[in-house]
C-alpha positions as CSV (number, residue, x, y, z in Angstrom):
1,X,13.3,26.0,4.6
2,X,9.8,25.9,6.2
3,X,10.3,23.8,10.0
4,X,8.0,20.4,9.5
5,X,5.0,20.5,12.4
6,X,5.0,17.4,13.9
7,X,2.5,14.9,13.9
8,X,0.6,13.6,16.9
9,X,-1.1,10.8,17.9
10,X,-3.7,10.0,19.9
11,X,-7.6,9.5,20.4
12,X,-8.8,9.6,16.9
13,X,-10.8,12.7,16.0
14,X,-13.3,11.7,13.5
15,X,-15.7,14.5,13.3
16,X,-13.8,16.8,10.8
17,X,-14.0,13.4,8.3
18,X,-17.9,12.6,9.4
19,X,-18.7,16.2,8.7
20,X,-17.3,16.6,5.2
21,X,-17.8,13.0,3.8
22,X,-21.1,10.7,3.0
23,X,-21.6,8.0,5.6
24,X,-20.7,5.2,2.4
25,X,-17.0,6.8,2.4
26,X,-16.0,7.2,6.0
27,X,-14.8,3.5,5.9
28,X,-12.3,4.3,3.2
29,X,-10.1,6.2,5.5
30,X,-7.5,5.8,8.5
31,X,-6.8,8.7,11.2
32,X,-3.5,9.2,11.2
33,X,-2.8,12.0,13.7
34,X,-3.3,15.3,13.6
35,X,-0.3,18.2,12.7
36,X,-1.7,21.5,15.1
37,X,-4.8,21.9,14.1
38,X,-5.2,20.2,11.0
39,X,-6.4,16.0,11.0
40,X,-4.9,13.8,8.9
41,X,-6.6,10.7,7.5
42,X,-5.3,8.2,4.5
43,X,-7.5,6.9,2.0
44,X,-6.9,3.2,2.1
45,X,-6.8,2.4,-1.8
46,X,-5.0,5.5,-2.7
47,X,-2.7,5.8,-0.2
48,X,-3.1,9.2,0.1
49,X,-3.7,11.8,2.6
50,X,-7.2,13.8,3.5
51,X,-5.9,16.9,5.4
52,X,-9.1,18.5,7.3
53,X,-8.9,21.2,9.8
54,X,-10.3,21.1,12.9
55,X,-12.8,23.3,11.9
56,X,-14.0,21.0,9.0
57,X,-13.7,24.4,7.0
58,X,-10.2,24.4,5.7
59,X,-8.5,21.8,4.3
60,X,-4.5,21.6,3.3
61,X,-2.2,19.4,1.4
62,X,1.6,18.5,2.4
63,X,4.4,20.8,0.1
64,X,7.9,21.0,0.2
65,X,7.4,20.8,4.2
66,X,4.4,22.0,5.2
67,X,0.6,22.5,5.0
68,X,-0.6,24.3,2.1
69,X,-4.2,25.5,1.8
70,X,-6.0,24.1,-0.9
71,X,-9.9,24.0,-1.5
72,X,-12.4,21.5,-0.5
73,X,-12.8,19.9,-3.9
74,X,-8.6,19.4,-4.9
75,X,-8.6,17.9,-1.1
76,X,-11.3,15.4,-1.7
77,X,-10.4,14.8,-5.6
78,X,-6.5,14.3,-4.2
79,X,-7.4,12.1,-1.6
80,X,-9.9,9.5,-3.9
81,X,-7.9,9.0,-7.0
C-alpha cells in the first residue's frame, strides 16, 4: 500500500492557482496546504480538490493513497463540477 505524503500548512502559495486560472475564478478556491511539491486548493461549491504542482506544469488528483498525474483539463474539469 502506497505511504500517504503528508500535508503541510503554512503561508499560502497562490501562484501555481493565479498562473493556471482567470482572475474571475481565483475567489472560488481555498489553499489548503501543500503535499511535497504539489499545492492543494478546494473549490468552494464543489468541495473538491485543485492539485497544482509547484511548477504550475503538472497537476495530480488523490487515488487509493496518493498523487496521480492527470492532465490539465480532468484537473480543472474535476475541480469545477
Amino acid at each position: 500500500m502506497p505511504q500517504r505524503m503528508p500535508i503541510m500548512i503554512g503561508e499560502p502559495n497562490w501562484a501555481p492557482l493565479e498562473a493556471v486560472l482567470p482572475p474571475n475564478e481565483l475567489g472560488n478556491f481555498m489553499y489548503m496546504g501543500s503535499a511535497g511539491q504539489i499545492e492543494l486548493y478546494k473549490h468552494r461549491s464543489t468541495r473538491r480538490y485543485l492539485n497544482i504542482g509547484r511548477d504550475a506544469q503538472t497537476f495530480y488528483q488523490y487515488l487509493d493513497g496518493e498523487y496521480v498525474e492527470i492532465t490539465r483539463e480532468a484537473a480543472l474539469d474535476y475541480a469545477r463540477r
